[in-house]
N, CA, C and O atoms as a CHARMM CRD file, in Angstrom:
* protein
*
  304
    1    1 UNK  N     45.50900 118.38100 153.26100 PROA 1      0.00000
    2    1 UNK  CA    45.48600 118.56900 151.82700 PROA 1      0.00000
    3    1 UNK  C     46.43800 117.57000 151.14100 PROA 1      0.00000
    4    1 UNK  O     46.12500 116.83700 150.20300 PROA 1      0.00000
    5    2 UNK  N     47.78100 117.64800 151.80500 PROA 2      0.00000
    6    2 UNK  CA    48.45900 116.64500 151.19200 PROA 2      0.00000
    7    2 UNK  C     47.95200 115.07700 151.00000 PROA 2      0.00000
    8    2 UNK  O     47.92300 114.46200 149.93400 PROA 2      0.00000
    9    3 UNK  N     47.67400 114.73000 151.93100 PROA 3      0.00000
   10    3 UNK  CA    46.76600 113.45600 152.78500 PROA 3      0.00000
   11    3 UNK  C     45.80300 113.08600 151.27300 PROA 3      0.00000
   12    3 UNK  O     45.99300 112.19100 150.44900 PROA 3      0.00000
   13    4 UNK  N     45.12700 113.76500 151.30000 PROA 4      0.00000
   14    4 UNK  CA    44.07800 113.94100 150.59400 PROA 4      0.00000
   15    4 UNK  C     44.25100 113.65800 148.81000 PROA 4      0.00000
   16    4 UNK  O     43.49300 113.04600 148.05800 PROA 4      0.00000
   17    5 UNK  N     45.29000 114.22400 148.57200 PROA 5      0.00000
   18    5 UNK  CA    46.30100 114.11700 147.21200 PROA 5      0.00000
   19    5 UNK  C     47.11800 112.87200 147.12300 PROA 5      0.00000
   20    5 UNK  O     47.43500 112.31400 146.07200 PROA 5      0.00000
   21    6 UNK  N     47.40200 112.52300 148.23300 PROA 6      0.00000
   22    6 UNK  CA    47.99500 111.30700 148.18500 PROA 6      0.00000
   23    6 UNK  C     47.24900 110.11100 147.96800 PROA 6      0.00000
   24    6 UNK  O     47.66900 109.07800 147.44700 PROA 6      0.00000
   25    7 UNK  N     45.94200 110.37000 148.47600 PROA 7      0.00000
   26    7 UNK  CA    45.16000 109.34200 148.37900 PROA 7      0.00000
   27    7 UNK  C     44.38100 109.36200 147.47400 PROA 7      0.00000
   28    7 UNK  O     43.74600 108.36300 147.13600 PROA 7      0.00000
   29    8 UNK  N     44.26800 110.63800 146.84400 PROA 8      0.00000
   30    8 UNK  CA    43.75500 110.36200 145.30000 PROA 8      0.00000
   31    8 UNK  C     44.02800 109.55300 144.14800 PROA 8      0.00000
   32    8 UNK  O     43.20000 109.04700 143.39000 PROA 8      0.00000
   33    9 UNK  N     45.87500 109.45400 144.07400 PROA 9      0.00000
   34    9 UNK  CA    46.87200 109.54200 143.39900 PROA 9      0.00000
   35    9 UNK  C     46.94600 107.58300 143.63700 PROA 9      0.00000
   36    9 UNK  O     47.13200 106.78600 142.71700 PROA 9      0.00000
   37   10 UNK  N     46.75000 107.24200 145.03300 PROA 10     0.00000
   38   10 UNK  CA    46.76500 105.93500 144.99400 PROA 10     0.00000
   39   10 UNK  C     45.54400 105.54700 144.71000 PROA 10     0.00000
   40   10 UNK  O     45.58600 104.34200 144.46400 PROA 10     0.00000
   41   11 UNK  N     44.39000 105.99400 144.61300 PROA 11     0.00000
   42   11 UNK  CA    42.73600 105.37200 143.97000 PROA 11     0.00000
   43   11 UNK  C     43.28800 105.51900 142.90600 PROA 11     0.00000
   44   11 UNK  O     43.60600 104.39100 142.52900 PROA 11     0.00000
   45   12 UNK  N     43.65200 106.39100 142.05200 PROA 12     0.00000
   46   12 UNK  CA    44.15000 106.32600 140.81400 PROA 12     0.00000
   47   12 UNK  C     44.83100 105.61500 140.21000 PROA 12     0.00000
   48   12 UNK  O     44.62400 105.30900 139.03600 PROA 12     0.00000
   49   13 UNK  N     46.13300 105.06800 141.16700 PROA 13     0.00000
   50   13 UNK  CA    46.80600 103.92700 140.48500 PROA 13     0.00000
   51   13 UNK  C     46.35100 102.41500 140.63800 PROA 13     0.00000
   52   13 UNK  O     46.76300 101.44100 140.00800 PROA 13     0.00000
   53   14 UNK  N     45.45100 102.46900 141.57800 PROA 14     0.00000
   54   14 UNK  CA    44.58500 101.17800 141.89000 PROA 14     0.00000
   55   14 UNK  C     44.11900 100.85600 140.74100 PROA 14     0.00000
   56   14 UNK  O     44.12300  99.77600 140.15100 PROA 14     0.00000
   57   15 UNK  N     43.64100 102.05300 140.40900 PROA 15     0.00000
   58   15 UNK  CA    42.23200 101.96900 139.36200 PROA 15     0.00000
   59   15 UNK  C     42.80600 101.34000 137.97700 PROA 15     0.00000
   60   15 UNK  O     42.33700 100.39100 137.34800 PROA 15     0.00000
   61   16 UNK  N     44.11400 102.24100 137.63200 PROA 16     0.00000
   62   16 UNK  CA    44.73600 101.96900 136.55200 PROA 16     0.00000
   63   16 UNK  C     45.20000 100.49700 136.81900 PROA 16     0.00000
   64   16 UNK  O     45.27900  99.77800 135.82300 PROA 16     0.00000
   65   17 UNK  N     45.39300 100.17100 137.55600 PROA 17     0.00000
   66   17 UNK  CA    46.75200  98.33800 137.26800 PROA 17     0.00000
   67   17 UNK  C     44.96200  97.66500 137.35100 PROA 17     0.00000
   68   17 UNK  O     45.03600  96.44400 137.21500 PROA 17     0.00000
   69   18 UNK  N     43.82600  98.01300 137.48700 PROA 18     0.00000
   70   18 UNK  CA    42.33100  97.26000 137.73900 PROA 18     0.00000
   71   18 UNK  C     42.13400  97.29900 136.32000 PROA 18     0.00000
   72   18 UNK  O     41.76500  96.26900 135.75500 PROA 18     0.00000
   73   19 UNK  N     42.35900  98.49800 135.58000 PROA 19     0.00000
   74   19 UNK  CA    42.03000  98.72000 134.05600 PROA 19     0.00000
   75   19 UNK  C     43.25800  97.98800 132.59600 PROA 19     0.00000
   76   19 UNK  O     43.29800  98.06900 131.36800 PROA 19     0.00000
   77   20 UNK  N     43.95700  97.41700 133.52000 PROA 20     0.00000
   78   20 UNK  CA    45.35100  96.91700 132.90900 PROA 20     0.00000
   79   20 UNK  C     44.71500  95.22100 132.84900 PROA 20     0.00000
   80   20 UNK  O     44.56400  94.48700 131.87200 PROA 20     0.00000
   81   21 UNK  N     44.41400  94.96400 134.41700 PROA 21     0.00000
   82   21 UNK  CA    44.43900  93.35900 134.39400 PROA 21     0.00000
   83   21 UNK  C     43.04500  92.84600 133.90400 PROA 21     0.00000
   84   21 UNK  O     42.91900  91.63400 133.72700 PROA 21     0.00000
   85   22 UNK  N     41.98400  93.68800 133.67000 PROA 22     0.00000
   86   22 UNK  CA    40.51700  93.97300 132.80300 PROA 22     0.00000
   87   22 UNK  C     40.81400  93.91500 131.56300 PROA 22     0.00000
   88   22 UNK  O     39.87000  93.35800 131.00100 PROA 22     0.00000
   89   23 UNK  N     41.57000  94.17300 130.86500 PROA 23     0.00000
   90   23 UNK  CA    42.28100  94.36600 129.76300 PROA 23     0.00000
   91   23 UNK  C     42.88500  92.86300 129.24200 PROA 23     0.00000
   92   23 UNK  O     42.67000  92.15600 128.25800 PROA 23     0.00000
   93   24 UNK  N     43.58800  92.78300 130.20800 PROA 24     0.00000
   94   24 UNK  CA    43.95400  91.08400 129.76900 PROA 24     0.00000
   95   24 UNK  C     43.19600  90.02000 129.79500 PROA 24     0.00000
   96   24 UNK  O     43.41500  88.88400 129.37500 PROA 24     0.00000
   97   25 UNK  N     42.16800  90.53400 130.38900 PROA 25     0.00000
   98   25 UNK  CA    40.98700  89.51000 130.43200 PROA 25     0.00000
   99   25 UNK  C     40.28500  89.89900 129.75100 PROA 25     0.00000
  100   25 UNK  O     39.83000  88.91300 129.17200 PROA 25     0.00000
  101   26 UNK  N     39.82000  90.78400 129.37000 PROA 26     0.00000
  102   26 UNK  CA    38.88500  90.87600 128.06700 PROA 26     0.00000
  103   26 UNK  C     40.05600  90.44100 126.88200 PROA 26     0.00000
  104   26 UNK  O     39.33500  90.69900 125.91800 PROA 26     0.00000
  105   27 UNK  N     41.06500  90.06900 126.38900 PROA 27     0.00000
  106   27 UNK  CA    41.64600  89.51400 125.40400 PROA 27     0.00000
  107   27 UNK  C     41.71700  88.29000 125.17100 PROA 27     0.00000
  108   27 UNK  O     41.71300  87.69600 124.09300 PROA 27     0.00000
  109   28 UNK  N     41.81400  87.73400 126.71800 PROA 28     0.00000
  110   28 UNK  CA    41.58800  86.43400 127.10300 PROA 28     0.00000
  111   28 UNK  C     40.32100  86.14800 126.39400 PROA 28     0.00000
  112   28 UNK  O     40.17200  85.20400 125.61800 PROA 28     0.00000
  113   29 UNK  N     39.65400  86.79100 126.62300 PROA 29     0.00000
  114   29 UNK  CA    37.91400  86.17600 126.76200 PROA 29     0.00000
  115   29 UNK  C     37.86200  86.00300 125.26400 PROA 29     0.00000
  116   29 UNK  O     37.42400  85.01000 124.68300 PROA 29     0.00000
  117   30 UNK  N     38.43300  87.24800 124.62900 PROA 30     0.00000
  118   30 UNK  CA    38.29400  87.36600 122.90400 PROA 30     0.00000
  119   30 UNK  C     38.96700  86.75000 122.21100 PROA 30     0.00000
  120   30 UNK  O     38.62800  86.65800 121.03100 PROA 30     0.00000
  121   31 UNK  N     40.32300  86.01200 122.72400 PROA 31     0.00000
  122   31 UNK  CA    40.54800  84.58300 121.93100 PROA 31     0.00000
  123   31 UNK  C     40.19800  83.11600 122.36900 PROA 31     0.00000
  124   31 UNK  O     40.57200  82.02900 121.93000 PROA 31     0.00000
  125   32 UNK  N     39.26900  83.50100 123.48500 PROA 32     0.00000
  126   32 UNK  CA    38.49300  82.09300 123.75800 PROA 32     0.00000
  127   32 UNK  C     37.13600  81.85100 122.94900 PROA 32     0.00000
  128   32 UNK  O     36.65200  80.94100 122.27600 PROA 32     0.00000
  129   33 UNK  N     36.81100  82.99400 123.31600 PROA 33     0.00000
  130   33 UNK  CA    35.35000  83.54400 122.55500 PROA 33     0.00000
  131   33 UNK  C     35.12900  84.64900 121.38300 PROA 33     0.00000
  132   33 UNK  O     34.26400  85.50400 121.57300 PROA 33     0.00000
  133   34 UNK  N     35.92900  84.66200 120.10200 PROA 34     0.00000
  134   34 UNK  CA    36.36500  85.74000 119.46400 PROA 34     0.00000
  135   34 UNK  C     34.54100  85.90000 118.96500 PROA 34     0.00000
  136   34 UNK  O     33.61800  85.09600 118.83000 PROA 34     0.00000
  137   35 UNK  N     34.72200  87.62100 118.78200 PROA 35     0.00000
  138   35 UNK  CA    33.14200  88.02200 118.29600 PROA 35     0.00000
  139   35 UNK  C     32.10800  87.44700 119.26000 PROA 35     0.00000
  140   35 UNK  O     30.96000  87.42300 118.81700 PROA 35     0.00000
  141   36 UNK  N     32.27700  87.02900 120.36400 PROA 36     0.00000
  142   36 UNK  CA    31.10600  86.35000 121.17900 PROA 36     0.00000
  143   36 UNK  C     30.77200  84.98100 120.95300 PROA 36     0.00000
  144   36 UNK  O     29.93800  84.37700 121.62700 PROA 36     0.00000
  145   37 UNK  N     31.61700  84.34100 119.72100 PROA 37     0.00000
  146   37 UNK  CA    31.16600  82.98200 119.78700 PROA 37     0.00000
  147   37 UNK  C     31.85000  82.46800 120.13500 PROA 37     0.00000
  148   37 UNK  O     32.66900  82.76600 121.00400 PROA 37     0.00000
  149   38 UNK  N     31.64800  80.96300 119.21100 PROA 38     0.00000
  150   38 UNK  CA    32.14100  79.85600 119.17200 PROA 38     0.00000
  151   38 UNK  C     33.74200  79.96800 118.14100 PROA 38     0.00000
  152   38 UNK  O     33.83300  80.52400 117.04700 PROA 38     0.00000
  153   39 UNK  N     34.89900  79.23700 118.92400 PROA 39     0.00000
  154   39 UNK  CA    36.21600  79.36600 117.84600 PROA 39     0.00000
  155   39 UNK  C     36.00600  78.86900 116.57300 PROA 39     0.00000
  156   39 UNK  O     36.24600  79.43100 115.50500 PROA 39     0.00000
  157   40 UNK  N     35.36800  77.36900 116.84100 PROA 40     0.00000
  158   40 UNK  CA    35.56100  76.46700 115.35600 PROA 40     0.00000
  159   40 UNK  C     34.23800  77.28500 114.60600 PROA 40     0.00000
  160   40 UNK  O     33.67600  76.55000 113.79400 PROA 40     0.00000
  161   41 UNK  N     33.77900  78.32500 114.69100 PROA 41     0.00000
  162   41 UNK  CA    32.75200  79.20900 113.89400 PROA 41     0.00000
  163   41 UNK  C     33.92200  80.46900 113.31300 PROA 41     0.00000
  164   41 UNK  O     33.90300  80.73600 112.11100 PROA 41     0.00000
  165   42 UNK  N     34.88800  81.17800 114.21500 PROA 42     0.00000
  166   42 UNK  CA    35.71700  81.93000 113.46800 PROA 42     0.00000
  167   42 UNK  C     37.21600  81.38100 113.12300 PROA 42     0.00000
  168   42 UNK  O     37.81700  82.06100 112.29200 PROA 42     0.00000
  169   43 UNK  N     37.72200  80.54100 113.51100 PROA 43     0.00000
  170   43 UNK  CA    39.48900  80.26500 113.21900 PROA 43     0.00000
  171   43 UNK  C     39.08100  78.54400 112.48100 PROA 43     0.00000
  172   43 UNK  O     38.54800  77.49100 112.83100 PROA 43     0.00000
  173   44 UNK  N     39.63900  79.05600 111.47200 PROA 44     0.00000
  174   44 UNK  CA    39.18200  78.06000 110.07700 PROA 44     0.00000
  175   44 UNK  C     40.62400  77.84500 109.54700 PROA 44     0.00000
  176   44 UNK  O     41.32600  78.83600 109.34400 PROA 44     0.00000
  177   45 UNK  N     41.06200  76.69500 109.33200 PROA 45     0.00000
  178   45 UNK  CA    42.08400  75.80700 108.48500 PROA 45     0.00000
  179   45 UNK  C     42.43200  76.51400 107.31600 PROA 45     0.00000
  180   45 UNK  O     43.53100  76.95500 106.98100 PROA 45     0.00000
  181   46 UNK  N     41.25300  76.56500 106.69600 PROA 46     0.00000
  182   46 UNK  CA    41.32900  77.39200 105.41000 PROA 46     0.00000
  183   46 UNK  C     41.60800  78.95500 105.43900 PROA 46     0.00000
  184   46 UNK  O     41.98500  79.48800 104.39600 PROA 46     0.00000
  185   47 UNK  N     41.44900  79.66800 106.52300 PROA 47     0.00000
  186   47 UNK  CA    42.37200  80.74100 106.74200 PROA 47     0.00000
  187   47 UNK  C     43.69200  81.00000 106.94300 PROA 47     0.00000
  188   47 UNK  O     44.46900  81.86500 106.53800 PROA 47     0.00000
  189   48 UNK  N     43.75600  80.21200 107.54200 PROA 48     0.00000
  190   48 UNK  CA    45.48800  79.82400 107.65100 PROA 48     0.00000
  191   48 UNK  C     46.37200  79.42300 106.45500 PROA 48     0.00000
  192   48 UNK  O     47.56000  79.68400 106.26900 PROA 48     0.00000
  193   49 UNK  N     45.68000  78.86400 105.83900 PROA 49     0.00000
  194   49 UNK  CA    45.92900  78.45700 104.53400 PROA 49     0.00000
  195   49 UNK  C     46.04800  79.49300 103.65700 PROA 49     0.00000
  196   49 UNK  O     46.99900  79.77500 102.92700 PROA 49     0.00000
  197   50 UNK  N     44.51000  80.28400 103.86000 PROA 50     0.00000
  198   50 UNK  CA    44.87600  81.27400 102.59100 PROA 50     0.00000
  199   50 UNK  C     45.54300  82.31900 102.92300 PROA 50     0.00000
  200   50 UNK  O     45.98200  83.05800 102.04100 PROA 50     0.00000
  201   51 UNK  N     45.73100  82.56200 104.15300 PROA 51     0.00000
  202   51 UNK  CA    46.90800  83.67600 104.66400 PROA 51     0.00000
  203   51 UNK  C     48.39600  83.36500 104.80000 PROA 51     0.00000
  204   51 UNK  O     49.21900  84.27700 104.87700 PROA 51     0.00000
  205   52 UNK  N     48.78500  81.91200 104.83300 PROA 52     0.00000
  206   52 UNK  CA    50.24700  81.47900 104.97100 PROA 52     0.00000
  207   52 UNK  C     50.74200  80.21700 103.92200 PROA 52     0.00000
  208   52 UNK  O     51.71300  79.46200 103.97000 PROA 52     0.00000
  209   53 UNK  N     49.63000  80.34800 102.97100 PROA 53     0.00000
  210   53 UNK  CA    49.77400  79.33200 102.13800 PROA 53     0.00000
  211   53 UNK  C     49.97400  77.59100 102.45500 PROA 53     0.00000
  212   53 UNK  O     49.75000  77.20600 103.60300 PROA 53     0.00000
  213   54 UNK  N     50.32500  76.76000 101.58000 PROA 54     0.00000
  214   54 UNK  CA    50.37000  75.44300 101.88200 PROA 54     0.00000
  215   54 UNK  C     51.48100  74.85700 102.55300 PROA 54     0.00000
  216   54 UNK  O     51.43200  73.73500 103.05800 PROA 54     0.00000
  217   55 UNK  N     52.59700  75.68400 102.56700 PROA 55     0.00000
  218   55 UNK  CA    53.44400  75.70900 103.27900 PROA 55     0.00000
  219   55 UNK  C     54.03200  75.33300 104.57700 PROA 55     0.00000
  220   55 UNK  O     54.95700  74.55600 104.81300 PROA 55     0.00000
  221   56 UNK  N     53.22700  76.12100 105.45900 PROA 56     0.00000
  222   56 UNK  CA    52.70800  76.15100 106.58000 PROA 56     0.00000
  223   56 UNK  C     52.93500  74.47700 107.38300 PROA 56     0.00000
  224   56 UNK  O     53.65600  74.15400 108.32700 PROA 56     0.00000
  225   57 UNK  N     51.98100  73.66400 106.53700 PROA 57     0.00000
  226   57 UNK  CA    52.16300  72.39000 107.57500 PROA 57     0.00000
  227   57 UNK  C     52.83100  71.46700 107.07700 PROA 57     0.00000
  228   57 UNK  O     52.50900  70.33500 107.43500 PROA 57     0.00000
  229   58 UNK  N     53.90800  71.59800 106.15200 PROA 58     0.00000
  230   58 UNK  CA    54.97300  70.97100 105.46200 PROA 58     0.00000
  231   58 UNK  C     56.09800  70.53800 106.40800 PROA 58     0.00000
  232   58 UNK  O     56.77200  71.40900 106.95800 PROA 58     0.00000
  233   59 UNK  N     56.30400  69.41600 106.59600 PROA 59     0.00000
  234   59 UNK  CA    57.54400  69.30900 107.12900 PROA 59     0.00000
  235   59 UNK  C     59.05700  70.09100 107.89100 PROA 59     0.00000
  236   59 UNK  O     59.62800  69.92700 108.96800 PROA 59     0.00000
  237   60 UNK  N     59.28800  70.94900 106.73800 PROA 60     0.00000
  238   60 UNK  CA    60.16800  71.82000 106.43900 PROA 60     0.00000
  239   60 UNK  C     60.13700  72.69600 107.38400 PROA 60     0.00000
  240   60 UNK  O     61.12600  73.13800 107.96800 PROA 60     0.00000
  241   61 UNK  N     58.31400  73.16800 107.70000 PROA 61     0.00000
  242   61 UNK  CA    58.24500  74.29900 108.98500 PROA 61     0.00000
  243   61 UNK  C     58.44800  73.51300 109.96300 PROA 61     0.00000
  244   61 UNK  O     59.32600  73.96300 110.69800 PROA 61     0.00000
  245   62 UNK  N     57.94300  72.33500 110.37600 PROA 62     0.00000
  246   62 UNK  CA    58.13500  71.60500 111.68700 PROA 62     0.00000
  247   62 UNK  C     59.01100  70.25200 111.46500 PROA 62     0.00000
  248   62 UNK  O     58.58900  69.33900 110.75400 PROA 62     0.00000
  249   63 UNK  N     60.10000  70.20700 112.04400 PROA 63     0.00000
  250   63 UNK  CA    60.96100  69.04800 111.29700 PROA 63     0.00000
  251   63 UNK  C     60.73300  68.18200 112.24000 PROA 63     0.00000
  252   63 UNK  O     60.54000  68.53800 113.40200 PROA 63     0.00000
  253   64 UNK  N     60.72600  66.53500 111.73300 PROA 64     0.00000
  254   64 UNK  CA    60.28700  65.74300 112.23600 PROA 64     0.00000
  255   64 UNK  C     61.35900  65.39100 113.36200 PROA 64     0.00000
  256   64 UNK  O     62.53500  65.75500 113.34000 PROA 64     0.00000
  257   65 UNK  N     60.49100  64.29100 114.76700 PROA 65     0.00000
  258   65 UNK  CA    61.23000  64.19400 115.64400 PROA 65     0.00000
  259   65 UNK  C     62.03400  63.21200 115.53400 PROA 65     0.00000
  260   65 UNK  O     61.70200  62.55200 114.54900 PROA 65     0.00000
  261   66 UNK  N     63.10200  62.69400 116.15200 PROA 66     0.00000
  262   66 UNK  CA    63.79400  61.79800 115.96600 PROA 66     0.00000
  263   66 UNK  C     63.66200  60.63200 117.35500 PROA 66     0.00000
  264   66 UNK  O     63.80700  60.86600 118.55500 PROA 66     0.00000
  265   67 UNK  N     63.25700  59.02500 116.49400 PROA 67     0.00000
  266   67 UNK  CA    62.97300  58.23300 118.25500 PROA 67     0.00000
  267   67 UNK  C     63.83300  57.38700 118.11900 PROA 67     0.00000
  268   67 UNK  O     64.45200  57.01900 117.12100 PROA 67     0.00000
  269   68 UNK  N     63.87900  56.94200 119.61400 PROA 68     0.00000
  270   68 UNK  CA    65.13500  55.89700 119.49200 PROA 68     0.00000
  271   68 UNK  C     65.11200  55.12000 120.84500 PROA 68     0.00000
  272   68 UNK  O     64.95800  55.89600 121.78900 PROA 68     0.00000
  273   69 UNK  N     65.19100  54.15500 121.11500 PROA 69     0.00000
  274   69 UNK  CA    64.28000  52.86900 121.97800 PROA 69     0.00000
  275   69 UNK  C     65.65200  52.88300 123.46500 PROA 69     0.00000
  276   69 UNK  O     65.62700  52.24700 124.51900 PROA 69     0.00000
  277   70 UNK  N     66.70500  53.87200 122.94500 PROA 70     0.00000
  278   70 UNK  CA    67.54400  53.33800 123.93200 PROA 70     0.00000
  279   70 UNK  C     67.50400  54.06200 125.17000 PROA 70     0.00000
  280   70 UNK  O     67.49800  55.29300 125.13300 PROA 70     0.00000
  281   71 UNK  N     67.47000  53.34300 126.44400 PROA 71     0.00000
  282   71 UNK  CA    67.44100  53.96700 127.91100 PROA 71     0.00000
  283   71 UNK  C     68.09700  54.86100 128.12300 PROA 71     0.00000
  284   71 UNK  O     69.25000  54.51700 127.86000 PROA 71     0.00000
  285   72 UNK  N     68.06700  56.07900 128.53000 PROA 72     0.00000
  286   72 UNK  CA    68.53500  56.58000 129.72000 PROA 72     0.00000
  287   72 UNK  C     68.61100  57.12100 130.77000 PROA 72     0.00000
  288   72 UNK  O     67.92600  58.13300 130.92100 PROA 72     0.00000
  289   73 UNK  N     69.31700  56.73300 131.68500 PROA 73     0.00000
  290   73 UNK  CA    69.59600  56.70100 132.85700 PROA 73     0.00000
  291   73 UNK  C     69.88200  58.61000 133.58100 PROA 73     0.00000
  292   73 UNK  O     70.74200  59.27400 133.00200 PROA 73     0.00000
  293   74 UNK  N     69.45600  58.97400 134.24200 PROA 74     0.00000
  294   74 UNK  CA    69.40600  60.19100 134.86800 PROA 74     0.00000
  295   74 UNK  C     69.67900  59.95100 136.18600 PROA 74     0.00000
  296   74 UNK  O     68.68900  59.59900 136.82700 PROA 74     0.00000
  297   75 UNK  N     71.39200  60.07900 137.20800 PROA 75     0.00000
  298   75 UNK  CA    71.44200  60.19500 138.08000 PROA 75     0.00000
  299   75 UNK  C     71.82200  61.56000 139.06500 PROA 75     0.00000
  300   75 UNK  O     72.53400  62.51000 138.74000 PROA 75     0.00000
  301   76 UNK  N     71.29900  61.40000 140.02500 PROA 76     0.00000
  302   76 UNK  CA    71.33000  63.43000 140.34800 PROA 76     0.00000
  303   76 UNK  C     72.88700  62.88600 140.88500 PROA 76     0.00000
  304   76 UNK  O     73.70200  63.69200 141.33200 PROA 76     0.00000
C-alpha cells in the first residue's frame, strides 16, 4: 500500500515539472508565434509608440556609446 502511494505521488510530480516545462514552451511558442501568426503581423513600431510614447528611442533612454581607436592589451 505504501509502495503504491509512493508511486503515485512520484507520477504526480513527474507529471507536474512535465506541465511546468509545457508551459514554458507554449510561451515560448506565443512570443515567437503570438495568436498563431506571424510577429511583424502583431508587434508594430507604432504600438510601442503609442504605448511608451516618442520617447522611447531618444537618446536619453539609450545613451550613446563612446569609441576610441586606442589598443588594449589584456595579459592573464
Amino acid at each position: 500500500q505504501q509502495y503504491d502511494y509512493l508511486l503515485k505521488r512520484y507520477l504526480l510530480n513527474i507529471e507536474r515539472e512535465n506541465d511546468i516545462s509545457m508551459k514554458q514552451f507554449r510561451e515560448i511558442q506565443e512570443t515567437l508565434h503570438p495568436m498563431g501568426g506571424l510577429q511583424e503581423r502583431i508587434w508594430n513600431p507604432l504600438q510601442i509608440l503609442n504605448d511608451f510614447g516618442t520617447d522611447v528611442f531618444k537618446p536619453s533612454t539609450y545613451p550613446p556609446l563612446s569609441y576610441t581607436f586606442d589598443h588594449i592589451i589584456i595579459k592573464p
